[in-house]
Every structure is written in C-alpha cells, then in structure tokens.
C-alpha positions in Angstrom: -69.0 78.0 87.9 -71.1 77.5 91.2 -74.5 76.1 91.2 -75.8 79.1 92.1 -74.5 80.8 89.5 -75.5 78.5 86.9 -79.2 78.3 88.5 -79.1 82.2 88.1 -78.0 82.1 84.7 -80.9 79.3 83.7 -83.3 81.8 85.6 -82.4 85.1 84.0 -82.5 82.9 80.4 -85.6 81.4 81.0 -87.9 82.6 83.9 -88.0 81.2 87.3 -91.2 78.5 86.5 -89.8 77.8 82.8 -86.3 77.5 84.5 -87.5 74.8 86.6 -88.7 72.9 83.4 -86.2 73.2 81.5 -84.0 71.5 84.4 -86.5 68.5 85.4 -87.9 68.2 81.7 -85.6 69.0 78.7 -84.0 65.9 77.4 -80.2 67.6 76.2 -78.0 66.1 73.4 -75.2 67.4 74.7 -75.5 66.0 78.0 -75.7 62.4 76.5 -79.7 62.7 76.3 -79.9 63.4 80.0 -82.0 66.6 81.6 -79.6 68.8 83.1 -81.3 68.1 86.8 -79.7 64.3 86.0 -77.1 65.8 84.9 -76.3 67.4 88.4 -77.3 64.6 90.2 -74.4 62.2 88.0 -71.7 64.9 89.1 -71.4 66.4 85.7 -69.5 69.5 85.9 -71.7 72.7 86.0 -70.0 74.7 83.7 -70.2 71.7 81.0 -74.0 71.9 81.4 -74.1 75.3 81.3 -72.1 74.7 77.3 -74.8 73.0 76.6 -77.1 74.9 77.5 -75.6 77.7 76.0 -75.3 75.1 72.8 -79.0 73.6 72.6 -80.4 77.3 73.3 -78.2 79.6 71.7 -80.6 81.9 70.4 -81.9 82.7 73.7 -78.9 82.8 75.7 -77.6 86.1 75.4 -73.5 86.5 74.8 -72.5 87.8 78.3 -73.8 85.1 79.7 -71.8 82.5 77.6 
C-alpha cells in the first residue's frame, strides 16, 4: 500500500479534519503506543499501520477497505 492510498483510506474512514487527528493525536497499541504520524516518520510499513488501524477502529472501518 502507497501513502496515498493509505491517507485516502484514513480520510474516507474518518473525515479529512478528524483524519488529520487521528494521525498527529491518537496514541495506537498496535503501533507500540506511537501515533501513526510517528509511525511514518520511524519507517514503519504503511500497510502495518493501516492493520492497526483497521484493528484499533474496526467498527468504523468498513470491510472493503480492510
């Protein structure tokens, strides 16, 4: 998965502003208690923080987009 994609994803999920937040602000579990922006920026691959996205939000994260 390309950034893009995943940054599409995140918006169509969550809004363009609540996107944004999600990224800079929400602390994951899954990501080792980083945000996903950190995430990113330590060269995690996308399409692991895209699982946990999918994982931490799964009731808003509709099934084709998992």
């Amino acid at each position: 998965m390309r950034r893009t994609d995943f940054y599409e994803r995140l918006t169509e999920v969550f809004g363009p502003t609540y996107a944004a937040s999600v990224a800079a602000d929400q602390v994951l579990p899954q990501l080792g208690g980083r945000t996903i922006d950190t995430a990113l920026a330590d060269g995690e691959e996308v399409h692991v923080i895209w699982r946990a996205v999918c994982d931490q939000y799964a009731e808003r994260v509709p099934g084709r987009l998992r």
